[in-house]
C-alpha positions as CSV (number, residue, x, y, z in Angstrom):
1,X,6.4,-2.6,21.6
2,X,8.6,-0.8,19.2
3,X,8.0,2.0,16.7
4,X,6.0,1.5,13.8
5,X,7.6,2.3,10.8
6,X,6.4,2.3,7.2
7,X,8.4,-0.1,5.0
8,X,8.9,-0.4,1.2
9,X,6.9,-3.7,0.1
10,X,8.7,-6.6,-1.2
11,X,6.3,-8.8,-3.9
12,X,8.3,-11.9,-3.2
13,X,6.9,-11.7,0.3
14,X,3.5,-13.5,0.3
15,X,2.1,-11.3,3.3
16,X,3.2,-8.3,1.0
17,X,1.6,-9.3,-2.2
18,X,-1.5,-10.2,0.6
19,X,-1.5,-6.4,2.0
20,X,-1.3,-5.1,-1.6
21,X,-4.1,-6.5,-2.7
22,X,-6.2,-6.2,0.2
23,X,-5.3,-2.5,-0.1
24,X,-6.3,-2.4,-3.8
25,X,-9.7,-4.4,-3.1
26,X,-10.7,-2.2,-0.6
27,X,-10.3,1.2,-3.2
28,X,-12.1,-1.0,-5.9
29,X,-15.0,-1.7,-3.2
30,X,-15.6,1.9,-2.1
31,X,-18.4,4.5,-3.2
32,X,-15.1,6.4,-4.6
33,X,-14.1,3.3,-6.8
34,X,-16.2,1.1,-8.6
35,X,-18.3,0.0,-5.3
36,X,-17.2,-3.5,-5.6
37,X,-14.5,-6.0,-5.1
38,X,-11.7,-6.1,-7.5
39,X,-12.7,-9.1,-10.1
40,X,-11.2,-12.3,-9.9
41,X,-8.8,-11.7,-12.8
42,X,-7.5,-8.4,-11.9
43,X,-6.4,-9.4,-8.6
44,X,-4.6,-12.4,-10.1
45,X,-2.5,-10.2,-12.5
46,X,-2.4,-7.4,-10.3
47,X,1.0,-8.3,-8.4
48,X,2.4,-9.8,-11.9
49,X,2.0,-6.0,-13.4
50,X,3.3,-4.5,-10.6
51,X,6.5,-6.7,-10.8
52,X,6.9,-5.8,-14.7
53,X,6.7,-1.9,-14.1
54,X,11.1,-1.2,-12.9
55,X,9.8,2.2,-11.3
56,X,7.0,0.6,-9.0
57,X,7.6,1.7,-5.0
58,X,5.4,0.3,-2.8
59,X,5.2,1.1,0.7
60,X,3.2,-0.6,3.6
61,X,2.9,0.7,7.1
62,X,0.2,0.3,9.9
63,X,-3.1,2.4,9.5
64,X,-3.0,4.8,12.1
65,X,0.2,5.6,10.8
66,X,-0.4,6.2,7.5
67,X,-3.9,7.9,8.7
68,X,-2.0,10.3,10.9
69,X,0.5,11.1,7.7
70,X,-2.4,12.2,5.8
71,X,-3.3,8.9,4.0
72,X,-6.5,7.7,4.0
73,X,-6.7,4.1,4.6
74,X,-2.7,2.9,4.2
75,X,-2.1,5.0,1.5
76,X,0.1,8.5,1.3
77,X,1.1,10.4,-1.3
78,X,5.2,11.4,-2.2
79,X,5.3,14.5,-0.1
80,X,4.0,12.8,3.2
81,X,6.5,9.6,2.5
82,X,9.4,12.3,2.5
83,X,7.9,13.8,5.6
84,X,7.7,10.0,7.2
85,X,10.9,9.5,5.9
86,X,12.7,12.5,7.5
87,X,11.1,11.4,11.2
88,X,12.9,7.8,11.0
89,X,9.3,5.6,10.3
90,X,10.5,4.7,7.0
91,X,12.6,1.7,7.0
């Protein structure tokens, strides 16, 4: 098995646009967000936004990756990417 790596998320990729918006529906669901699932249309124009925004950089990695970077749940924040980046997991 090789090295996980974190890698920057391409929305023409249907398994991309899938982990994005699983991501995003599991911050809408918890006590932090709104408690529930993200509504029907928000998650059908959420990857159409995110392609119209030119300075959008997604990145998707394993959880106990990200976890171990500091992330909670998939996500990390700029600092922690640069960190990732500088040990080789980012691709």
């Amino acid at each position: 098995m090789g090295q996980p790596s974190i890698v920057e998320a391409d929305l023409n990729r249907l398994d991309h646009q899938q982990a994005v918006l699983d991501l995003t529906d599991a911050y809408a669901a918890d006590p932090m967000g709104s408690g529930r699932p993200l509504p029907e249309p928000v998650r059908a124009s959420l990857i159409p936004g995110l392609r119209a925004q030119p300075t959008v950089e997604l990145y998707l990695g394993p959880p106990s990756l990200t976890r171990a970077g500091g992330g909670e749940g998939g996500a990390i924040d700029a600092q922690q990417l640069e960190s990732l980046k500088a040990t080789g997991y980012v691709k």
